[in-house]
BAKOL-72254 format. One line per field, with one value per residue (C-alpha): residue number from 1; residue in one letter; x, y, z. Coordinates in Angstrom, 3 decimals, always signed. Layout:
// BAKOL-72254
num: c(NUM:...) .
residuo: c(A:...) .
X: c(X:...) .
Y: c(Y:...) .
Z: c(Z:...) .
This chain:
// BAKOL-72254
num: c(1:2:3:4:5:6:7:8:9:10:11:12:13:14:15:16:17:18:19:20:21:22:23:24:25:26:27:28:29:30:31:32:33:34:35:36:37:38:39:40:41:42:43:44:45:46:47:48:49:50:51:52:53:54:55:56:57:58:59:60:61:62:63:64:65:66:67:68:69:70:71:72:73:74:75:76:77:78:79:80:81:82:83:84:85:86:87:88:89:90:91:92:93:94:95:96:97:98:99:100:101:102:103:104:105:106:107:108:109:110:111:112:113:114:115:116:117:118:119:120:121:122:123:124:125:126:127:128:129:130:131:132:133:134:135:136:137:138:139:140:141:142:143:144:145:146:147:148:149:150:151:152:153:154:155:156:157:158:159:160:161:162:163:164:165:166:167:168:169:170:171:172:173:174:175:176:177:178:179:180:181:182:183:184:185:186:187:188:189:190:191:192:193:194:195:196:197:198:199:200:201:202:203:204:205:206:207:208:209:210:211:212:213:214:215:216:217:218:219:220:221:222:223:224:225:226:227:228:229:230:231:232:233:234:235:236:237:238:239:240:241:242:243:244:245:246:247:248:249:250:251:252:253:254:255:256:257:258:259:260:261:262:263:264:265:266:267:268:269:270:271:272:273:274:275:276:277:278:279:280:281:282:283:284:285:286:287:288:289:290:291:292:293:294:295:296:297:298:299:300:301:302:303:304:305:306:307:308:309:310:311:312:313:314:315:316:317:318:319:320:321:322:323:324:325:326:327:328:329:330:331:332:333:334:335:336:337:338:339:340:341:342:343:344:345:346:347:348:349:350:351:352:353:354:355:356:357:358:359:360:361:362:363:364:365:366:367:368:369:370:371:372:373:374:375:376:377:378:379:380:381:382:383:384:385:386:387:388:389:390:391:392:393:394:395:396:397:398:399:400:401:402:403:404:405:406:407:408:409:410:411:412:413:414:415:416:417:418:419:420:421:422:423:424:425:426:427:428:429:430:431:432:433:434:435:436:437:438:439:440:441:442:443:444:445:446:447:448:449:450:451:452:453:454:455:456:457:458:459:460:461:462:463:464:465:466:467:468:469:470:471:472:473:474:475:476:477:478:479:480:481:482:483:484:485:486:487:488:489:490:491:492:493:494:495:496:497:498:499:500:501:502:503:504:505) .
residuo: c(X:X:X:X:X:X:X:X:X:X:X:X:X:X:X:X:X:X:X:X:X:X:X:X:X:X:X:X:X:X:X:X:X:X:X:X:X:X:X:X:X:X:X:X:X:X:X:X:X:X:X:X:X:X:X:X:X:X:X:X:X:X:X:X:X:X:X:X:X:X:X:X:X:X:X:X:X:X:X:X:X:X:X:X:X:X:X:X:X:X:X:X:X:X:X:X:X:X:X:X:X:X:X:X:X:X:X:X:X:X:X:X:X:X:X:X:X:X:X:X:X:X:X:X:X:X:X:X:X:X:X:X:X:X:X:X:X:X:X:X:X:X:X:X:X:X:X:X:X:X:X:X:X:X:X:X:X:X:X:X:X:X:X:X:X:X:X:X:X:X:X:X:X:X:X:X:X:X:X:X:X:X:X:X:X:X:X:X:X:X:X:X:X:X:X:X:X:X:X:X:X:X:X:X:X:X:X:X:X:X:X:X:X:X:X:X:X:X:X:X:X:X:X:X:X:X:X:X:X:X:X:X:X:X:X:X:X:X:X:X:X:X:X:X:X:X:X:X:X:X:X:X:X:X:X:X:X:X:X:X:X:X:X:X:X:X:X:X:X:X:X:X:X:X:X:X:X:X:X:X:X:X:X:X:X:X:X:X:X:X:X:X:X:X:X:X:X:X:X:X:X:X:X:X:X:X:X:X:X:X:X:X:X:X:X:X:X:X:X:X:X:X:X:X:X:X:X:X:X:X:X:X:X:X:X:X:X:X:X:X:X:X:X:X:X:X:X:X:X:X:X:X:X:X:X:X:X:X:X:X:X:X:X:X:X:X:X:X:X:X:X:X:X:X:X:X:X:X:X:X:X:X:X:X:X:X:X:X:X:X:X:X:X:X:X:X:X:X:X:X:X:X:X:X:X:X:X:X:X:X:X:X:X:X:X:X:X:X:X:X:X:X:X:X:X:X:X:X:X:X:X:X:X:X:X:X:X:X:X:X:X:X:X:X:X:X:X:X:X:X:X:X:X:X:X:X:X:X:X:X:X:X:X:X:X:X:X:X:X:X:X:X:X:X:X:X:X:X:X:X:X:X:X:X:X:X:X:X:X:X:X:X:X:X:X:X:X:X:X:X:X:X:X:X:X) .
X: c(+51.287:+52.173:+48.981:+46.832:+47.456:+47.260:+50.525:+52.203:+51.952:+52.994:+56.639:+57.091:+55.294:+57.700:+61.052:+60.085:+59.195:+62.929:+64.281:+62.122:+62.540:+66.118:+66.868:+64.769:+67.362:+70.254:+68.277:+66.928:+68.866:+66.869:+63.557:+65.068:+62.628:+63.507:+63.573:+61.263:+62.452:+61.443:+60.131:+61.174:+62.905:+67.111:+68.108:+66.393:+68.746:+67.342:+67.552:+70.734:+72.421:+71.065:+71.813:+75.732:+75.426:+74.748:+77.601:+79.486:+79.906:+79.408:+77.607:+78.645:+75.696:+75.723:+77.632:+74.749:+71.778:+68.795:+68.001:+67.947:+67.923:+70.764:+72.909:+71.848:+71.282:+74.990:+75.969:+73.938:+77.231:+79.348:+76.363:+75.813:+79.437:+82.502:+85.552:+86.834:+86.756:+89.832:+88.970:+89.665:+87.104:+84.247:+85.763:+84.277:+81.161:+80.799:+80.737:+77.610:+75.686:+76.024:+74.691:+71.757:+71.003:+71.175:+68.262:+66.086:+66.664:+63.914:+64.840:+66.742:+68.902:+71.627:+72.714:+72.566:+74.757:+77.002:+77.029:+78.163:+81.363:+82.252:+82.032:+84.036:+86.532:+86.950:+85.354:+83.242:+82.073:+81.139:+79.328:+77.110:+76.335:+75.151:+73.039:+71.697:+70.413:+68.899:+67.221:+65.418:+64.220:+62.882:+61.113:+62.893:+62.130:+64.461:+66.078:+69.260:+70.572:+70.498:+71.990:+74.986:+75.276:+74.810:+77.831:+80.529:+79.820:+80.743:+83.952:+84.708:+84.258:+81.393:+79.818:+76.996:+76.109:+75.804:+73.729:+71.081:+70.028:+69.782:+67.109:+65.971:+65.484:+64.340:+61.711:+60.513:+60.879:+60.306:+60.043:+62.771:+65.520:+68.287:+67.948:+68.338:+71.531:+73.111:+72.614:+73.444:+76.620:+77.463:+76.867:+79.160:+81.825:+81.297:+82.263:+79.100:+79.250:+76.067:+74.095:+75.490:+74.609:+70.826:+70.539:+72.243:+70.296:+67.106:+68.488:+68.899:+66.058:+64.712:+67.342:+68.784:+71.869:+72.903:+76.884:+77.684:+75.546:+76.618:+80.344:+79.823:+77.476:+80.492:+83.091:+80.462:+80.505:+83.958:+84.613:+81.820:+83.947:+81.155:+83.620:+81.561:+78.756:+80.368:+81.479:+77.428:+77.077:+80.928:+80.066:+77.320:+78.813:+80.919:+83.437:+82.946:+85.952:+87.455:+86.003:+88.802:+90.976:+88.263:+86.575:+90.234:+91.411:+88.304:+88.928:+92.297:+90.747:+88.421:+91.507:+93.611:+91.259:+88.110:+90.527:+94.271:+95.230:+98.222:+99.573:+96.285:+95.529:+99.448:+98.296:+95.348:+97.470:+100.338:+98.333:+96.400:+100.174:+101.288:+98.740:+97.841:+101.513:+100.660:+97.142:+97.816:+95.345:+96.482:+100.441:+99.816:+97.577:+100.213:+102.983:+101.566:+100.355:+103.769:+105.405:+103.495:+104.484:+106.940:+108.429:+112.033:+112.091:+108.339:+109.098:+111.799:+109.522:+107.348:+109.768:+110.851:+107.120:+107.266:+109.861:+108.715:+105.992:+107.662:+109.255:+107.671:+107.847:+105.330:+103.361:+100.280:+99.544:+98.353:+101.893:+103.685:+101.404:+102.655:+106.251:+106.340:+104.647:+107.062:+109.702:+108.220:+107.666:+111.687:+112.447:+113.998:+113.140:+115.180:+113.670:+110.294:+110.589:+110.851:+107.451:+105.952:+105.107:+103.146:+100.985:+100.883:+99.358:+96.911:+95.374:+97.183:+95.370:+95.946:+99.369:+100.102:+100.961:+103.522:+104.572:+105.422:+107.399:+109.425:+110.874:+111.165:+113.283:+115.683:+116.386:+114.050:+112.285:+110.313:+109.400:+108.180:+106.318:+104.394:+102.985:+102.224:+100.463:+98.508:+97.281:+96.297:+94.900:+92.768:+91.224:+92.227:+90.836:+92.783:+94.805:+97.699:+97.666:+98.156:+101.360:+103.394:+102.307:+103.290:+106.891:+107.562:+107.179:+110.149:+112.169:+111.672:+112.362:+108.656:+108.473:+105.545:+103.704:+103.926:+103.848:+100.702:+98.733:+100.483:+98.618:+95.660:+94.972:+96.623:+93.952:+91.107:+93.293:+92.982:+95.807:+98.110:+97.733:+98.193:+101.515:+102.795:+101.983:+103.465:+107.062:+106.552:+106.417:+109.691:+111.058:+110.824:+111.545:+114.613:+115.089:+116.407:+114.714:+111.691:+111.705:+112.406:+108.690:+107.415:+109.066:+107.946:+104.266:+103.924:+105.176:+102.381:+99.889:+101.259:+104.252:+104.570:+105.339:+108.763:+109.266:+109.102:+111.288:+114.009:+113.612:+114.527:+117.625:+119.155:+118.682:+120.063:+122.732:+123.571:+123.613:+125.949:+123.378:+123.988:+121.921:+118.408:+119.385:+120.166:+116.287:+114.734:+116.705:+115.751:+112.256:+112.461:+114.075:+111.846:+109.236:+111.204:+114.010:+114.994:+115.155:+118.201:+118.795:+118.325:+120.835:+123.389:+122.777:+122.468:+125.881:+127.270:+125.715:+124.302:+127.092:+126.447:+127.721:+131.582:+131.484:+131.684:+134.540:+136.482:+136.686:+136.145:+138.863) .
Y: c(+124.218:+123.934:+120.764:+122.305:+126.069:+123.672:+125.390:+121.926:+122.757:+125.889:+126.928:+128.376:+125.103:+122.707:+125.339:+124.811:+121.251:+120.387:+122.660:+121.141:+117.543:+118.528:+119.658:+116.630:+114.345:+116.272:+116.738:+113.441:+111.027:+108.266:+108.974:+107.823:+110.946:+110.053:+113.742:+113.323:+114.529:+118.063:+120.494:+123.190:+125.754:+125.676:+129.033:+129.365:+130.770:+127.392:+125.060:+126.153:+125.652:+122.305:+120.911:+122.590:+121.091:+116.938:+117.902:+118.162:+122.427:+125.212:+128.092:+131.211:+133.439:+136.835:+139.431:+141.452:+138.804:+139.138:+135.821:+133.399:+130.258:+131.560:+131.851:+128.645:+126.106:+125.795:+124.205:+120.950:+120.539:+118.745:+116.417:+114.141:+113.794:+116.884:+114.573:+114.808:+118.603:+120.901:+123.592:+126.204:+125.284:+125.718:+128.246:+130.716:+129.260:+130.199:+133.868:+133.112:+131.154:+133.480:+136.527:+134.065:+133.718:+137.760:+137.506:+134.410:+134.208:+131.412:+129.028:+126.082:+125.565:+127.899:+127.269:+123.394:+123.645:+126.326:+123.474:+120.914:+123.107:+123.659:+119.909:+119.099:+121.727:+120.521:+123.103:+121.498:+124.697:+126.633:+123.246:+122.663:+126.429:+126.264:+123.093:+124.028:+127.612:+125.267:+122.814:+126.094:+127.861:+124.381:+124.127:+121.408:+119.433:+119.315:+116.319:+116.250:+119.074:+117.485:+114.254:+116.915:+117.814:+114.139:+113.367:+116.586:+115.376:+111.985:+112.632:+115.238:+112.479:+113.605:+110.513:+110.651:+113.981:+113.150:+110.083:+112.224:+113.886:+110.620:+109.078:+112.889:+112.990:+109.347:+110.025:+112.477:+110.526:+106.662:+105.263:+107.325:+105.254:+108.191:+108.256:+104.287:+104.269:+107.080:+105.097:+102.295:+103.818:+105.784:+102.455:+101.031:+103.794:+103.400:+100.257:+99.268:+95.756:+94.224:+97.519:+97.822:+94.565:+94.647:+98.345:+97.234:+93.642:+95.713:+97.874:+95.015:+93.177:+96.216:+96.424:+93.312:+94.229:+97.599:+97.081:+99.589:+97.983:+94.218:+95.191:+97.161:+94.003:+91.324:+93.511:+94.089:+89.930:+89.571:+92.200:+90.071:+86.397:+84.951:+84.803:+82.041:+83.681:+86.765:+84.826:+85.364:+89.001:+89.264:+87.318:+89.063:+92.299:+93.900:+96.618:+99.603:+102.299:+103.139:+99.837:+97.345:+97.615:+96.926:+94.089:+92.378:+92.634:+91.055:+88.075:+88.080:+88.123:+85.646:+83.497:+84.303:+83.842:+81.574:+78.865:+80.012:+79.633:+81.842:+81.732:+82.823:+85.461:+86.487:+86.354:+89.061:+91.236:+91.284:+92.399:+95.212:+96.587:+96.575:+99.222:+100.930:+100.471:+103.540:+101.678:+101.443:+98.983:+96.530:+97.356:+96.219:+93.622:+91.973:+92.624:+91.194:+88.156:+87.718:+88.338:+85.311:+82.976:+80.082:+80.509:+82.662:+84.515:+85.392:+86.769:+88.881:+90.147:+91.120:+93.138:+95.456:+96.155:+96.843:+99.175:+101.275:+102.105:+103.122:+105.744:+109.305:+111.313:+109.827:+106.457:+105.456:+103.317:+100.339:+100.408:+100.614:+98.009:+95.325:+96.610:+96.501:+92.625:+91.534:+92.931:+90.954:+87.806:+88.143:+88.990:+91.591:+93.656:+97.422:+97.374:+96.459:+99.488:+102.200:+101.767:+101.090:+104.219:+105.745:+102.509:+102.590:+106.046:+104.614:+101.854:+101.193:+97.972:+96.448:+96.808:+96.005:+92.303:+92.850:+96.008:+93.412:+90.991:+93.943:+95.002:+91.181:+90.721:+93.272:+92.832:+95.372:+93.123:+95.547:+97.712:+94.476:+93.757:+96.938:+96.560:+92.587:+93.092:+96.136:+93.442:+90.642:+93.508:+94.339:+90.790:+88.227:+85.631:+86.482:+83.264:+85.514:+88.437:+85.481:+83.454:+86.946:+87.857:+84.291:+84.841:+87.527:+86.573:+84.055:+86.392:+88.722:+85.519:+85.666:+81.507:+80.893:+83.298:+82.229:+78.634:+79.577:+80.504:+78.047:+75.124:+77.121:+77.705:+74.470:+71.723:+74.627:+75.427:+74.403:+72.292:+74.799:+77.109:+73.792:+73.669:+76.996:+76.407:+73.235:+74.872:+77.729:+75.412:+73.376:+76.985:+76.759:+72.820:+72.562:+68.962:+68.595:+65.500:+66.986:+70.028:+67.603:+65.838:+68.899:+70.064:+66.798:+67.329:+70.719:+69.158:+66.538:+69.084:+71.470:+69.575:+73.368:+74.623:+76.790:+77.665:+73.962:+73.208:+75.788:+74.610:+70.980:+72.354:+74.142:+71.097:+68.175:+71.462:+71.464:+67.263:+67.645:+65.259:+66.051:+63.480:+64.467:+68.525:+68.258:+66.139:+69.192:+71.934:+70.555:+71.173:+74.617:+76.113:+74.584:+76.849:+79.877:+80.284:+83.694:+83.004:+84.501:+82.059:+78.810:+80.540:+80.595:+76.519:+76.506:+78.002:+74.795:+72.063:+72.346:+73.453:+74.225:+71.357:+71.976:+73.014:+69.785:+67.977:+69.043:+67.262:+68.818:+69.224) .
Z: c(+86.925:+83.035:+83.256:+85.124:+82.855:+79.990:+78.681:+77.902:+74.065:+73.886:+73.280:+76.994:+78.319:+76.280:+77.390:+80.893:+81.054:+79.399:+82.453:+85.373:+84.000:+83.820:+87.231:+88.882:+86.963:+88.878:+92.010:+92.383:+90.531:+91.851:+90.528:+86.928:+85.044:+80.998:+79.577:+76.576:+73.010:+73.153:+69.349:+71.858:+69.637:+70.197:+69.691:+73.015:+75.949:+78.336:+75.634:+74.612:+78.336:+78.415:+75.277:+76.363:+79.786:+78.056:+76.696:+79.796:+78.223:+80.939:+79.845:+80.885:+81.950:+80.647:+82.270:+83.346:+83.131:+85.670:+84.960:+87.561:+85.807:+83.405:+86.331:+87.933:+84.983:+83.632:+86.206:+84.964:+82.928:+86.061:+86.405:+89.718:+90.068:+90.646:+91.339:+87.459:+87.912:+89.274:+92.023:+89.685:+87.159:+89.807:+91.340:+88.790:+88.671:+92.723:+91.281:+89.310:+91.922:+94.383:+91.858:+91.548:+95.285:+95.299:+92.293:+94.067:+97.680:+97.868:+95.771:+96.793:+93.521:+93.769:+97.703:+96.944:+93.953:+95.955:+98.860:+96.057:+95.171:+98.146:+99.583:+96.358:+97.227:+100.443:+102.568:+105.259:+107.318:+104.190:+102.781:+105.554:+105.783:+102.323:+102.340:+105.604:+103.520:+100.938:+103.174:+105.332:+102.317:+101.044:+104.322:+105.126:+102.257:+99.617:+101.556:+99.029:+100.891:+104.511:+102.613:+101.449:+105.007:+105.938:+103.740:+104.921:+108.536:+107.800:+105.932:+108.580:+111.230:+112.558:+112.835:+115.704:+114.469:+110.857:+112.124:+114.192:+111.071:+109.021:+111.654:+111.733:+107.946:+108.186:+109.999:+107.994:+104.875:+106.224:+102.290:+100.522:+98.725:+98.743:+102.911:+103.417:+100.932:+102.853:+106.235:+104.835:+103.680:+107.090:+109.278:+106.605:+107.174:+110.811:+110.481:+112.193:+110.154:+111.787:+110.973:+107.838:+106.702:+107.969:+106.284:+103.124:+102.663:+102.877:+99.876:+97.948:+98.604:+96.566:+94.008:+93.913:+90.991:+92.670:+91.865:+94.691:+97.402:+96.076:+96.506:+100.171:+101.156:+100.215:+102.561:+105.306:+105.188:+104.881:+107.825:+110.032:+109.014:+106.666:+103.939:+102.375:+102.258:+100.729:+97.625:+96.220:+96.450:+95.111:+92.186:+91.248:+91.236:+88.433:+89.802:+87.804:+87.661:+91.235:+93.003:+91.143:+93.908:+96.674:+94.476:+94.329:+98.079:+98.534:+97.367:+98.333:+101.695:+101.023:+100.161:+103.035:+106.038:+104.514:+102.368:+104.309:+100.249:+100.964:+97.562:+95.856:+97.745:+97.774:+93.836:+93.507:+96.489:+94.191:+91.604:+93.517:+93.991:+91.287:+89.808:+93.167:+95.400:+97.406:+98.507:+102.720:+103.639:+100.781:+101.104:+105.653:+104.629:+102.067:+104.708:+107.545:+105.158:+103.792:+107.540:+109.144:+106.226:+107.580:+104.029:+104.905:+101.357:+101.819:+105.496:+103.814:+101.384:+103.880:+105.630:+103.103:+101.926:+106.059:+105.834:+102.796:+104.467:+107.894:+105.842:+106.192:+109.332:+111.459:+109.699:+110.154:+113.804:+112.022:+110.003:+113.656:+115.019:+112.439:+112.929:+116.588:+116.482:+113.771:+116.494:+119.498:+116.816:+116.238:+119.957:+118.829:+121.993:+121.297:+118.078:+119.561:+122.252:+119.868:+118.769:+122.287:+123.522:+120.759:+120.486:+124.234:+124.090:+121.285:+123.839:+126.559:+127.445:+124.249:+124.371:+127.969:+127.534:+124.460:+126.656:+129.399:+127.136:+125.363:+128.860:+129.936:+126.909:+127.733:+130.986:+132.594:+134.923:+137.465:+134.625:+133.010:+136.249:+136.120:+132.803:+133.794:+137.309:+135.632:+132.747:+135.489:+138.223:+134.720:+134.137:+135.793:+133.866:+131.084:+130.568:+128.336:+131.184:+133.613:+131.779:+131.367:+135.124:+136.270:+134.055:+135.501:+139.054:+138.244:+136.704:+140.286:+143.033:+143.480:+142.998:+145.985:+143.998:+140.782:+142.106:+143.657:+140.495:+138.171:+140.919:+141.046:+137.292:+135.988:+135.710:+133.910:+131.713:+127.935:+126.007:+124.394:+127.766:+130.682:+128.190:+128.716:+132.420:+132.961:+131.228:+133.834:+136.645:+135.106:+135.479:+139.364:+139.723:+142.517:+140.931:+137.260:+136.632:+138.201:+135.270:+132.720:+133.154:+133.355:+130.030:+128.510:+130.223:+127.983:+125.070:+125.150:+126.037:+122.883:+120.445:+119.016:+122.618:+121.389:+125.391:+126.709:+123.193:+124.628:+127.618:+126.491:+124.495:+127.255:+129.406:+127.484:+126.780:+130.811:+130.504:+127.455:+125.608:+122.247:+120.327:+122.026:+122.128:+118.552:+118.570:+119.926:+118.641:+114.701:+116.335:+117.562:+114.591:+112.503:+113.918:+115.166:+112.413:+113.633:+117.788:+118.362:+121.484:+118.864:+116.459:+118.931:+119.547:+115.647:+115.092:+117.947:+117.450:+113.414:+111.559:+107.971:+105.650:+104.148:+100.276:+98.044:+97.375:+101.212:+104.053:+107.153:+109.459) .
């Protein structure tokens, strides 16, 4: 209008093309509109607000101003982002947007700014309610108001509904870059890795050094186990403030599962830590790391980073998850069943086979027969499912049984399972010697077998064979430290060497 009236000269005409180019910069960050130097004068009421709001000043509107944009234009001062801001600094400014919806009912400015504040202030009803009034008076156009409602759905965990407007606003805009970044960004929060990763490639192919779209396309790799791959985009990208910590635990990650370089990525975890110790995901990750080292100091370490964060009246399931697995790992079985249930209410099909092997620990065979026959009625293929059911069964008298599915699943099976079956079967042998080749049998199919490694220390143990029990038992604890049944062998056979300079008695 200020072309076509020819008013781009004129003092009103330069005023108003500072404020429009202004509020398209706010609006619609990604057009990249360069205000131009403006001879506007700067005593003017406009100019003065936005010279205030570069400044990162608010502008109080005059107490009884009928001017819309006086009312509406300060708020250009928090710019595209609120988080530095405390509630009770916006708080105030609620006051004059909502005295400049009274004056302009039909513009979109002051409900999208109001929907803003209150997404900032945590307010998801009265956020969506106030994007939804910009985006109808806009005619459903002013799509950064159904990406504010887009983003309050999402952090709400409204997920499906938050992606039916997306495709909805999609749609309706097929080429805009705003729309693909905020689906690329809910599939990513979805955890939709495979969607993620087509919808964020396609924003790079585009704008190839975005550093917030390199960083989410590296962990969308990672997350999908092309940690090779991920090294490229991870490279390329340069964390900026409040992405460190992802950018680091990245690599870390990269470390741990795509080299198994423990120590290195024990090295950028340790650092994460130190300045962000209250970070979950990195404090589990670490502990679980550290827990499944076969270094004892490191396994130590790992359980009291475990333990600070089981503090707090009810911890997060993935904290109780590694708990309760360290627990089965040590056989410590009472420890193990106070965390049971709750996971067990979490997914009880997950859970069913450690379920199983808590109760067969413990003594508590039929209840460890329930959870066991409820995992192999599930899927019987499942090799696991089938070794605890099979277990079981011997532990109950149930020997044709087990004997029965042992034969019938014995010559499919793979190495390290044909091992665990052939030290079930030495279970139900009526001759020794006839258990002993079986025992030998899974140790050739799997030297690690700890079972069939028991089994051969409690049966040279029985033959009083010290020189081969002490063979095998050097074995076993070499892989199961902590087993309280090798300890106990440990403590009889291995006794620790006497102090220097006595001789033992």
């Amino acid at each position: 209008m200020i072309r076509i009236r020819e008013l781009g000269n004129t003092e009103f005409g330069r005023i108003m093309t500072g404020v429009i180019l202004s509020l398209i910069q706010n609006l619609y960050p990604q057009l990249s509109v360069q205000v131009p130097a403006l001879s506007a004068s700067q005593t003017n009421t406009y100019m003065r607000i936005l010279r205030n709001a570069r400044e990162g000043v608010y502008t109080p509107p005059r107490q009884n101003t009928q001017d819309y944009l006086e009312l509406v234009l300060p708020f250009l001062a928090f710019g595209s982002d609120l988080s530095p801001y405390p509630g009770e600094q916006l708080v105030p400014v609620l006051q004059d947007l909502r005295r400049g919806e009274t004056l302009n009912p039909g513009s979109v400015l002051a409900p999208y700014f109001m929907g803003r504040i209150y997404e900032h202030l945590n307010s998801p009803n009265r956020a969506i309610t106030a994007f939804k009034r910009a985006w109808d008076v806009s005619s459903s156009t002013c799509y950064p108001a159904v990406l504010g409602q887009i983003r309050v759905l999402d952090k709400t965990g409204k997920k499906q509904e938050a992606l039916d407007l997306l495709q909805d606003a999609l749609i309706q805009f097929p080429d805009n870059k705003a729309i693909k970044q905020q689906l690329a960004r809910l599939y990513y929060t979805a955890r939709d890795w495979y969607r993620a990763e087509s919808a964020i490639a396609e924003i790079l192919q585009q704008d190839s050094q975005n550093p917030e779209f390199l960083l989410l396309y590296a962990h969308t790799l990672v997350e999908k186990g092309q940690f090779f791959k991920a090294l490229d985009p991870l490279d390329q990208c340069k964390p900026v403030q409040g992405t460190k910590t992802l950018y680091l635990f990245l690599r870390a990650r990269i470390q741990a599962e795509g080299y198994h370089n423990r120590e290195a990525a024990l090295n950028y975890l340790r650092a994460i830590l130190k300045t962000a110790p209250d970070d979950m995901e990195v404090s589990v990750y670490t502990a679980a790391l550290l827990l499944g080292s076969p270094e004892g100091e490191e396994q130590a370490e790992g359980r009291e980073l475990l333990q600070g964060l089981l503090h707090g009246e009810k911890p997060a399931l993935e904290i109780v998850d590694l708990a309760f697995r360290d627990a089965v790992r040590r056989e410590a079985w009472e420890e193990a069943q106070g965390y049971m249930s709750r996971l067990l209410e979490r997914d009880r099909s997950q859970y069913l086979l450690e379920a199983s092997k808590v109760e067969q620990g413990l003594g508590n065979i039929e209840e460890a027969f329930a959870y066991a026959q409820e995992l192999y009625e599930q899927n019987p293929a499942n090799e696991a499912g089938a070794l605890i059911y099979v277990s079981v069964l011997i532990d109950r008298g149930d020997q044709e049984e087990a004997w029965r599915i042992i034969e019938s699943r014995l010559a499919k099976a793979e190495r390290a399972v044909k091992g665990e079956y052939y030290y079930l079967r030495s279970r139900i042998r009526g001759a020794e010697d006839e258990a002993l080749q079986d025992l030998r049998s899974s140790l050739f199919e799997d030297p690690r077998n700890l079972h069939a490694l028991i089994g051969m220390v409690e049966l040279y143990h029985r033959r009083n064979d010290q020189r081969r029990l002490v063979y095998y038992l050097k074995q076993a604890l070499s892989f199961a430290p902590d087993n309280s049944r090798l300890r106990e062998y440990e403590e009889e056979y291995l006794p620790p060497d006497p102090p220097a300079g006595l001789m033992p008695l």
